[in-house]
Jmol script that loads the backbone (N, CA, C; Angstrom):
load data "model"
ATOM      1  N   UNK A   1      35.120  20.417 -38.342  1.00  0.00           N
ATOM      2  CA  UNK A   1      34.438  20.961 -39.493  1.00  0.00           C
ATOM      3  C   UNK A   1      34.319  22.479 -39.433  1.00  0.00           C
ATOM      4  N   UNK A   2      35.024  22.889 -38.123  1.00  0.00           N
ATOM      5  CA  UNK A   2      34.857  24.752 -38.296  1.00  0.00           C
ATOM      6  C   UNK A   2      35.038  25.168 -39.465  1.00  0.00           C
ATOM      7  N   UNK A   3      36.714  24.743 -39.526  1.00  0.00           N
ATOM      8  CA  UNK A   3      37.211  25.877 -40.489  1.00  0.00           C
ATOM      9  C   UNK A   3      36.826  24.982 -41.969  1.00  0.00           C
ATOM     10  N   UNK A   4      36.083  23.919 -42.259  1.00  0.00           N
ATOM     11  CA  UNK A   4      35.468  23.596 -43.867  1.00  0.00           C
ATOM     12  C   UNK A   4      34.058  24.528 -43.693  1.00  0.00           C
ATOM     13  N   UNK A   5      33.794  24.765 -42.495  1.00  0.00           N
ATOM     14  CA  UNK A   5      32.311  25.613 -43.002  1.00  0.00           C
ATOM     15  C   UNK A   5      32.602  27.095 -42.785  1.00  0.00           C
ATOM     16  N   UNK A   6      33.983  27.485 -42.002  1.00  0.00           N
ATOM     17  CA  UNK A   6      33.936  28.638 -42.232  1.00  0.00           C
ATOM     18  C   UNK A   6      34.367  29.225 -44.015  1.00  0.00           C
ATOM     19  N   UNK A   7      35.491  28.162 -44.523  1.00  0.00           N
ATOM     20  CA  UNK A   7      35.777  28.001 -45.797  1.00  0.00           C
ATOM     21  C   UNK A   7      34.742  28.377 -46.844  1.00  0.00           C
ATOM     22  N   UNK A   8      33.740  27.974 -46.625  1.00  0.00           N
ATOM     23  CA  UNK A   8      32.209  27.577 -47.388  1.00  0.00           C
ATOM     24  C   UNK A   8      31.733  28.623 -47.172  1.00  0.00           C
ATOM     25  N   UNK A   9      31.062  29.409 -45.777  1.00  0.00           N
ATOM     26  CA  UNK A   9      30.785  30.481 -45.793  1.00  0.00           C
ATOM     27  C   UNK A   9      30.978  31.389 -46.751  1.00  0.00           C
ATOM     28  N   UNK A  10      32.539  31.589 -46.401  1.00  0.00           N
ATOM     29  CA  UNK A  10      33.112  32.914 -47.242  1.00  0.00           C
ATOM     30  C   UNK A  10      33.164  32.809 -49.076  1.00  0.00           C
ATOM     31  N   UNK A  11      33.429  31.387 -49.627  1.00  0.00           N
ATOM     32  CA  UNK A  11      32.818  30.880 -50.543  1.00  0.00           C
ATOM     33  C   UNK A  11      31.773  31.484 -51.290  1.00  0.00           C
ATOM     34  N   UNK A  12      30.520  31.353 -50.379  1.00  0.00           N
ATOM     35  CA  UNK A  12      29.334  31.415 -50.624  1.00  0.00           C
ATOM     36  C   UNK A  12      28.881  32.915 -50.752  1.00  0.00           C
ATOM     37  N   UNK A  13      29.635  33.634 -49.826  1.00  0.00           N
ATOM     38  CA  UNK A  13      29.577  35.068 -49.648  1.00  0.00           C
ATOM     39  C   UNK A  13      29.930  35.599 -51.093  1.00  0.00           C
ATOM     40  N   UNK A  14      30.839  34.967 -51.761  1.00  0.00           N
ATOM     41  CA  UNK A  14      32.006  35.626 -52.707  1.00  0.00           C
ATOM     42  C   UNK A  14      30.423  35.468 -53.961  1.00  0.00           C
ATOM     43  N   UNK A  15      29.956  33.777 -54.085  1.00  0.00           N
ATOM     44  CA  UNK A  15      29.036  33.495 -54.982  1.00  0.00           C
ATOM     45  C   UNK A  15      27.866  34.248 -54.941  1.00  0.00           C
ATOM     46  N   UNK A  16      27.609  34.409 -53.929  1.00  0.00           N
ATOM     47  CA  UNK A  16      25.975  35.526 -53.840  1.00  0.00           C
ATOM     48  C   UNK A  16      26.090  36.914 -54.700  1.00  0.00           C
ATOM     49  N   UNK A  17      27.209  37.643 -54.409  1.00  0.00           N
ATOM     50  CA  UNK A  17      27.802  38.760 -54.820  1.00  0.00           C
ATOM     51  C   UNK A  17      28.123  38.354 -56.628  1.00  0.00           C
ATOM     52  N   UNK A  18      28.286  37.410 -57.296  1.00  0.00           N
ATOM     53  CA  UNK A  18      27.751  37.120 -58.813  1.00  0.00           C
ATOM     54  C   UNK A  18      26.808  36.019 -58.930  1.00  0.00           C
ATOM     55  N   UNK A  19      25.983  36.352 -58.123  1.00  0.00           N
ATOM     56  CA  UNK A  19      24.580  35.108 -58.427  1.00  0.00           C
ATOM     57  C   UNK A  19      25.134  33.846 -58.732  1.00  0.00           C
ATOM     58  N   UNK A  20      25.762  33.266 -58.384  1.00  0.00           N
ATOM     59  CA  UNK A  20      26.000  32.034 -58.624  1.00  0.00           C
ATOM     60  C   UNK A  20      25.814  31.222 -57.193  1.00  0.00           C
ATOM     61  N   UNK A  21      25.196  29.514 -57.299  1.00  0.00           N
ATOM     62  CA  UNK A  21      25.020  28.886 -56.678  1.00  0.00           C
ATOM     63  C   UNK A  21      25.697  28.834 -55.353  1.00  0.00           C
ATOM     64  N   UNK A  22      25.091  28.676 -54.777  1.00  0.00           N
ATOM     65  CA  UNK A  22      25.590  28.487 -53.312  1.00  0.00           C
ATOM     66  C   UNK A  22      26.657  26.993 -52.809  1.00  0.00           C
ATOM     67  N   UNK A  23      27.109  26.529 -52.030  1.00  0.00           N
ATOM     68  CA  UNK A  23      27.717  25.385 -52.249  1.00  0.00           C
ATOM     69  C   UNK A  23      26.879  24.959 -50.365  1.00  0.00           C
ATOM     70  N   UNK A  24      26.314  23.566 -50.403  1.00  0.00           N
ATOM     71  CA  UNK A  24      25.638  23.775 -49.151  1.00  0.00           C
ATOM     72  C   UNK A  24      26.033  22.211 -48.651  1.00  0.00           C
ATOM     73  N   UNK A  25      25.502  21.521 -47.484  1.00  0.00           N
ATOM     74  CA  UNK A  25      26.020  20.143 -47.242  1.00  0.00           C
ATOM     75  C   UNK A  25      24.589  19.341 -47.021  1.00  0.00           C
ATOM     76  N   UNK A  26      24.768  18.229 -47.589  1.00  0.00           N
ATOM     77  CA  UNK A  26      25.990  17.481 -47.517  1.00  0.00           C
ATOM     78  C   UNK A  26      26.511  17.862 -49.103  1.00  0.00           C
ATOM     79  N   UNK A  27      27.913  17.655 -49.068  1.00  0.00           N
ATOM     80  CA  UNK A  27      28.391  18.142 -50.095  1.00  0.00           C
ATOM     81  C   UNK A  27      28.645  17.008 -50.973  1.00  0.00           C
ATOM     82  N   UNK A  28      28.445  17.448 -52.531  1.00  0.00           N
ATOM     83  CA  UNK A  28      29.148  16.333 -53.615  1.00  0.00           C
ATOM     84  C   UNK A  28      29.873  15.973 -53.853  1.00  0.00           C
ATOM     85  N   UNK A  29      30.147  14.944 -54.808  1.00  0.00           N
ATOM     86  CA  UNK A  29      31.915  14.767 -55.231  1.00  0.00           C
ATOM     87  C   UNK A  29      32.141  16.274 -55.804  1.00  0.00           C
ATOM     88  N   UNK A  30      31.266  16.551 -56.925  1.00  0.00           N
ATOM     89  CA  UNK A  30      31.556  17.658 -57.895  1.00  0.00           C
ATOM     90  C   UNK A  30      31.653  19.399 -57.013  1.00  0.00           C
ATOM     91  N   UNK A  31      31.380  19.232 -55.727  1.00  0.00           N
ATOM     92  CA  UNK A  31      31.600  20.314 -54.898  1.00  0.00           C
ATOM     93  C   UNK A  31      32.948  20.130 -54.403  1.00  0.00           C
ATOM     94  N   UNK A  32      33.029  18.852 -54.057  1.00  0.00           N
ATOM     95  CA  UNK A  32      34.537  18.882 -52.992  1.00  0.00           C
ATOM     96  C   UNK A  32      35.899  18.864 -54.136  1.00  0.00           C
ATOM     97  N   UNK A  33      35.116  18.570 -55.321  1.00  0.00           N
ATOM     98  CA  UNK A  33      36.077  18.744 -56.291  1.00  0.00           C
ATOM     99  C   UNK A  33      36.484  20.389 -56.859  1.00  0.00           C
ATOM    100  N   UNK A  34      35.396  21.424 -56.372  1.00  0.00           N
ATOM    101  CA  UNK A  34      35.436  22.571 -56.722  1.00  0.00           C
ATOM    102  C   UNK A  34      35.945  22.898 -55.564  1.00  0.00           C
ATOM    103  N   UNK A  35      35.843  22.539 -54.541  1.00  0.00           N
ATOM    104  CA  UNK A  35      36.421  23.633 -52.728  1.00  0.00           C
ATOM    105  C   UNK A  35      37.897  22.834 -53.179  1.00  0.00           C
ATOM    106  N   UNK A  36      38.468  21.767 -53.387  1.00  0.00           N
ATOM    107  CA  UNK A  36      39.739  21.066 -53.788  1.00  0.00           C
ATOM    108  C   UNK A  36      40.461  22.407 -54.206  1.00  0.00           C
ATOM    109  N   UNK A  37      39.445  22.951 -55.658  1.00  0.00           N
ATOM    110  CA  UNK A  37      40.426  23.663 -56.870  1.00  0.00           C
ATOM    111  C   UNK A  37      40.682  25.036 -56.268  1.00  0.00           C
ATOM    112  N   UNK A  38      39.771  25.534 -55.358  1.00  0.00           N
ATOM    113  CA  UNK A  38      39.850  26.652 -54.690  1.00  0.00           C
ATOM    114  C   UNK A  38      41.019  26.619 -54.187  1.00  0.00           C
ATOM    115  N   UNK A  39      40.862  25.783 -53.456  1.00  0.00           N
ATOM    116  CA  UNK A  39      42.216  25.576 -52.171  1.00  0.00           C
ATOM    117  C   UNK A  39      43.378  25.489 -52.947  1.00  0.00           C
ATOM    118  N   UNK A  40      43.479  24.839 -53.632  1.00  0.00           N
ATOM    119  CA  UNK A  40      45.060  24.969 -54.959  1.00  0.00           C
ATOM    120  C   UNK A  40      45.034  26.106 -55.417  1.00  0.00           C
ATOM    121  N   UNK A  41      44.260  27.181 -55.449  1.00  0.00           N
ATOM    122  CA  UNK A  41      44.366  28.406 -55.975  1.00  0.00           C
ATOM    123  C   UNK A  41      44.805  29.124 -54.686  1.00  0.00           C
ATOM    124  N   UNK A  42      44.055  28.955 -53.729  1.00  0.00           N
ATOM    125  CA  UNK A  42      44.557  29.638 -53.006  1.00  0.00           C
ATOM    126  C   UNK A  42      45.784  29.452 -52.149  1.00  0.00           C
ATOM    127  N   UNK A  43      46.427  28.501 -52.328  1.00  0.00           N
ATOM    128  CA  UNK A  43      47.953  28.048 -51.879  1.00  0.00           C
ATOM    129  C   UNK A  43      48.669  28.293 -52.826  1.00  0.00           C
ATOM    130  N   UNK A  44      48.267  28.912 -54.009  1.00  0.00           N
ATOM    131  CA  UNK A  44      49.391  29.158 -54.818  1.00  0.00           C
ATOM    132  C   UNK A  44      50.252  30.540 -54.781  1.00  0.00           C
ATOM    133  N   UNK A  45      51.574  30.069 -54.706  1.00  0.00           N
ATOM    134  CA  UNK A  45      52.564  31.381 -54.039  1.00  0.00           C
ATOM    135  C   UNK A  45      51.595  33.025 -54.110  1.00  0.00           C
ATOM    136  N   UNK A  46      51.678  33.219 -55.289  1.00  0.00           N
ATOM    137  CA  UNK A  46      50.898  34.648 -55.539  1.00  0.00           C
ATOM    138  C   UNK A  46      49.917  35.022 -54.934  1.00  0.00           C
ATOM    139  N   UNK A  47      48.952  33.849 -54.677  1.00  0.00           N
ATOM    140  CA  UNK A  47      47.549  34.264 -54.000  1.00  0.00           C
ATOM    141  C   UNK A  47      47.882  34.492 -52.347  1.00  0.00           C
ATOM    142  N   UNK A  48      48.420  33.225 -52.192  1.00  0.00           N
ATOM    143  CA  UNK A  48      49.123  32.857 -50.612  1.00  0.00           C
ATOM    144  C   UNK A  48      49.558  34.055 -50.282  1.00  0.00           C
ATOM    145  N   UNK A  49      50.868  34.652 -50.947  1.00  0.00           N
ATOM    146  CA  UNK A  49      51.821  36.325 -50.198  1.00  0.00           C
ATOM    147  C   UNK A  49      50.927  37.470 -51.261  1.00  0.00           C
ATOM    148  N   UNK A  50      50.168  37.192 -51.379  1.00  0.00           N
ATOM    149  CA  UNK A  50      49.038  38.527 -52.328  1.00  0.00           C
ATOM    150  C   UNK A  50      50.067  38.997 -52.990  1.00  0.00           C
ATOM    151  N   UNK A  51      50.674  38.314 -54.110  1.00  0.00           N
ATOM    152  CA  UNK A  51      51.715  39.403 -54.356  1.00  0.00           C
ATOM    153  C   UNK A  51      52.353  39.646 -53.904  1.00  0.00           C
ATOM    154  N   UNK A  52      53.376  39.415 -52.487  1.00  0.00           N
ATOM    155  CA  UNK A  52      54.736  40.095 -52.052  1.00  0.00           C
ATOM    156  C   UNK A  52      53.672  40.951 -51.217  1.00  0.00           C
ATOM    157  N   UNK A  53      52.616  41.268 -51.336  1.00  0.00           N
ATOM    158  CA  UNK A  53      51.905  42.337 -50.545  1.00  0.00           C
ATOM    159  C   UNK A  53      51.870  42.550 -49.112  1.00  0.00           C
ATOM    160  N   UNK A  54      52.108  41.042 -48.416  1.00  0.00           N
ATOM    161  CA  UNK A  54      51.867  41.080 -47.105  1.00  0.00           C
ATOM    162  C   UNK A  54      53.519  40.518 -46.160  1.00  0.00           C
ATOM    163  N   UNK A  55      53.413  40.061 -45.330  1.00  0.00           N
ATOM    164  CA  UNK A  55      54.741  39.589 -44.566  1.00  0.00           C
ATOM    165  C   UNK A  55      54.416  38.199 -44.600  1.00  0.00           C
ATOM    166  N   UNK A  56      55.497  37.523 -44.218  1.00  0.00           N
ATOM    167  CA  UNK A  56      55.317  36.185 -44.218  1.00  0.00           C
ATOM    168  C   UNK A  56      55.098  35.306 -43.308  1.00  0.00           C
ATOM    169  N   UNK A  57      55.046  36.485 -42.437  1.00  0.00           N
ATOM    170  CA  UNK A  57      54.133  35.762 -40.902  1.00  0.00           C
ATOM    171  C   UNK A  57      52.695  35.335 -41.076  1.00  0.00           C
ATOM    172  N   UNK A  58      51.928  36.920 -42.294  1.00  0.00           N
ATOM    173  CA  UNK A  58      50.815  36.759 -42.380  1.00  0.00           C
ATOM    174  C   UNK A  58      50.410  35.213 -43.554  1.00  0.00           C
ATOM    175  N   UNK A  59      50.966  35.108 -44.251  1.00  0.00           N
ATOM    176  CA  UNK A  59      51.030  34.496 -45.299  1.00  0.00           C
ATOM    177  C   UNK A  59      51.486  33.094 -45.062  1.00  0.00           C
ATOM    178  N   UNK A  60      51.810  33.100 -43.696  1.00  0.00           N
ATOM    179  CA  UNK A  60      51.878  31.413 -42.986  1.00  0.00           C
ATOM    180  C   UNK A  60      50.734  31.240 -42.254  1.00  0.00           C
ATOM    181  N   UNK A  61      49.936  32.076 -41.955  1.00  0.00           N
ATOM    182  CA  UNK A  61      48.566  32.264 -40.789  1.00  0.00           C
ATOM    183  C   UNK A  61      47.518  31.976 -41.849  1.00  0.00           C
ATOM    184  N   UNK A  62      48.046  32.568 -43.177  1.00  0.00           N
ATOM    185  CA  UNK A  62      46.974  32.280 -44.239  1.00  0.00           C
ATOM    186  C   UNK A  62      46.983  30.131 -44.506  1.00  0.00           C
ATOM    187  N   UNK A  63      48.292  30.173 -44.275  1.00  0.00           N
ATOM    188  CA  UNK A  63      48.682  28.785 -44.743  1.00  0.00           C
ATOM    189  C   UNK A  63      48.140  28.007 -44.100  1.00  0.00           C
ATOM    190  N   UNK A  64      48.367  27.786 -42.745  1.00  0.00           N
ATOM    191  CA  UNK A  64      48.239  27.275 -41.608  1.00  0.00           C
ATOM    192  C   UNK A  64      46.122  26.825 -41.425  1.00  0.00           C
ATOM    193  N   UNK A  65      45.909  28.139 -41.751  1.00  0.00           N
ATOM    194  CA  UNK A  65      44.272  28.096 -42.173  1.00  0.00           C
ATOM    195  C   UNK A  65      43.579  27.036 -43.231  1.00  0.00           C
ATOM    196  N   UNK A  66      44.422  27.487 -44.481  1.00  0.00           N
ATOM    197  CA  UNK A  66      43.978  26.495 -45.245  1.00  0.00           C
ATOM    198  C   UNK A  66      44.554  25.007 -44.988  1.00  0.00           C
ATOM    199  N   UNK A  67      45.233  24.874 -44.354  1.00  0.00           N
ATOM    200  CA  UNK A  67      45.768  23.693 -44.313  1.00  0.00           C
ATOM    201  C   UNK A  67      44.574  23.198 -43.082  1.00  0.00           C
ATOM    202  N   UNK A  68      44.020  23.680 -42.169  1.00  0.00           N
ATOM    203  CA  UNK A  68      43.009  22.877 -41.680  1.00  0.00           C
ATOM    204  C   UNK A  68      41.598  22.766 -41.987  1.00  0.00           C
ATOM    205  N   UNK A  69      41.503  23.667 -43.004  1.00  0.00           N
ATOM    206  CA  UNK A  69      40.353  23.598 -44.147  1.00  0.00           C
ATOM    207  C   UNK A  69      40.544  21.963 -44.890  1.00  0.00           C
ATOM    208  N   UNK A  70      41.715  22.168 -45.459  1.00  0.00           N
ATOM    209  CA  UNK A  70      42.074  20.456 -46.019  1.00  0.00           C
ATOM    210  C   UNK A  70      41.832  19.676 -45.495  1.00  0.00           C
ATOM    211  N   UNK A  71      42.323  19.834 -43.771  1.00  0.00           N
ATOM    212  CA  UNK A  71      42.310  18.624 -43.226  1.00  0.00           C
ATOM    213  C   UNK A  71      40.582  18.269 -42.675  1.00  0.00           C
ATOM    214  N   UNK A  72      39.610  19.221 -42.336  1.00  0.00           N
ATOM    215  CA  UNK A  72      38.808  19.154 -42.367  1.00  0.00           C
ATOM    216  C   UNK A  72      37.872  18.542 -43.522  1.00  0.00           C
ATOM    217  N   UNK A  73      38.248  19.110 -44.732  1.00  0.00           N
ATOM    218  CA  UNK A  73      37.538  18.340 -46.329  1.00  0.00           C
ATOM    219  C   UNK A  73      38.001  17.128 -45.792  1.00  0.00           C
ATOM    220  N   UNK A  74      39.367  16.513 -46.162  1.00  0.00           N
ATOM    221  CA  UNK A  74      39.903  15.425 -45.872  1.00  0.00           C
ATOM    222  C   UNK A  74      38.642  14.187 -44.887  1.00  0.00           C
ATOM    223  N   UNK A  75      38.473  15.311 -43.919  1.00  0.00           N
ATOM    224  CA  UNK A  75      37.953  14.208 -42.832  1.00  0.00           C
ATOM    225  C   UNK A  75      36.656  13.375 -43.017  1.00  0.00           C
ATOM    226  N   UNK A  76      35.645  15.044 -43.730  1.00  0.00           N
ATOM    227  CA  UNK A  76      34.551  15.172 -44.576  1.00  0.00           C
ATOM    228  C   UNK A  76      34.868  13.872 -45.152  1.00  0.00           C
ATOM    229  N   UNK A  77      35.294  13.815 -46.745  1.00  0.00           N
ATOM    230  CA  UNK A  77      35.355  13.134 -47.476  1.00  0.00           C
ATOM    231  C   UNK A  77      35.310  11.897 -46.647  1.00  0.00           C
ATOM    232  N   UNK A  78      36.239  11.203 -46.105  1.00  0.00           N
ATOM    233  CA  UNK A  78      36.287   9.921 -45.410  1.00  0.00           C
ATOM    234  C   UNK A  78      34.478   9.509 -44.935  1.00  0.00           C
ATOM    235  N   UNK A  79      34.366  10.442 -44.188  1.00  0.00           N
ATOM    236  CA  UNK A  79      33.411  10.500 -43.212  1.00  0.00           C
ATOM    237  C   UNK A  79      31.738  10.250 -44.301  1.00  0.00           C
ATOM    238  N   UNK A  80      32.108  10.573 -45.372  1.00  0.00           N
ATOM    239  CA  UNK A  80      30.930  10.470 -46.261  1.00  0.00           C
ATOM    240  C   UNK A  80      31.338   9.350 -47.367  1.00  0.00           C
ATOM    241  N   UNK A  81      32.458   9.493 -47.779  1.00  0.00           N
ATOM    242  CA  UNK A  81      32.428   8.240 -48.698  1.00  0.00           C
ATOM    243  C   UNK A  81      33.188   8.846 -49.546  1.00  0.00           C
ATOM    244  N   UNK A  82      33.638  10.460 -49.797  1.00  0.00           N
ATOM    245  CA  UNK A  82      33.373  10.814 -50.913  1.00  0.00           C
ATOM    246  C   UNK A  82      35.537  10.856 -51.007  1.00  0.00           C
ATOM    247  N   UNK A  83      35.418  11.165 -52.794  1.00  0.00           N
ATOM    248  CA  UNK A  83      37.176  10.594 -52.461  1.00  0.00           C
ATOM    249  C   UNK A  83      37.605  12.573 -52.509  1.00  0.00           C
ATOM    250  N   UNK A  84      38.871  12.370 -51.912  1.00  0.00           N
ATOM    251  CA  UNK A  84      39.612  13.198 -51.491  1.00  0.00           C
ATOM    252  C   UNK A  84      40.282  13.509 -52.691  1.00  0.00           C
ATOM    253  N   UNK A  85      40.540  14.530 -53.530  1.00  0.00           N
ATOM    254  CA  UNK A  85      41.156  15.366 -54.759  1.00  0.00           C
ATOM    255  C   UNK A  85      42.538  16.002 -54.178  1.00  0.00           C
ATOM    256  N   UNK A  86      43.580  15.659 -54.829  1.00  0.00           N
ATOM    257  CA  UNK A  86      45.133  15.917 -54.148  1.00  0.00           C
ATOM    258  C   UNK A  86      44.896  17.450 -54.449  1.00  0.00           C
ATOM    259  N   UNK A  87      45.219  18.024 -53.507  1.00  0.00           N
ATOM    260  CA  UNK A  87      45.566  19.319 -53.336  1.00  0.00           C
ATOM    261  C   UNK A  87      47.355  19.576 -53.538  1.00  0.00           C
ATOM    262  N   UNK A  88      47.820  20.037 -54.725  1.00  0.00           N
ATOM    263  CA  UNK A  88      49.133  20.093 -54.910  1.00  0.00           C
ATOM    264  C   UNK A  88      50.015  20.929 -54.785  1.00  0.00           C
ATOM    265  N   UNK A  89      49.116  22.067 -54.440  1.00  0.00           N
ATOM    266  CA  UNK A  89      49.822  23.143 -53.960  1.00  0.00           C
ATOM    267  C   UNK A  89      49.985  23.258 -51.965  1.00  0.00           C
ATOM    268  N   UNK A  90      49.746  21.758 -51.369  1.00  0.00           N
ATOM    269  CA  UNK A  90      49.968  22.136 -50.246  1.00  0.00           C
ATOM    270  C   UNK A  90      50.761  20.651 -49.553  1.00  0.00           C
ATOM    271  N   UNK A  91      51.796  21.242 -49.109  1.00  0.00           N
ATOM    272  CA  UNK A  91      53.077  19.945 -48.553  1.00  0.00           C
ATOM    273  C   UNK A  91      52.539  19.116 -47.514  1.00  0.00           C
TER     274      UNK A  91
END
end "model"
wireframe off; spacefill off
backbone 0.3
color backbone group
């Protein structure tokens, strides 16, 4: 669960900074359905290589991250009941 609460953290960091709700645990369907949509945003090519901005070493380290964020939700979900939302931007 590191990297789903480090996920959340930074999340939460981003939400404080426009007053918006915090996301805290145990988590909801309607949360894991929002950290889901994140994570598809953020695997999506553009966000993933910032634009061509970075190398693609970095931009697999980014990958590699979120991908155990998933697998962490993933485990979450099981572990609570709650169902797992296909993440489609990640193989």
């Amino acid at each position: 669960m590191k990297y789903l609460q480090d996920y959340i953290d930074n999340k939460n960091a981003w939400t404080r900074f426009f007053n918006a709700p915090a996301i805290n645990f145990p988590l909801t369907q309607a949360e894991v359905k929002s950290l889901a949509g994140g994570l598809d945003s953020d695997l999506s090519p553009e966000n993933l290589h910032c634009d061509g901005e970075i190398s693609h070493a970095a931009a697999e380290r980014k990958y590699q991250y979120y991908g155990k964020v998933i697998k962490d939700l993933d485990r979450y979900c099981a572990n609570q009941g709650l169902t797992m939302p296909k993440i489609y931007e990640y193989y």
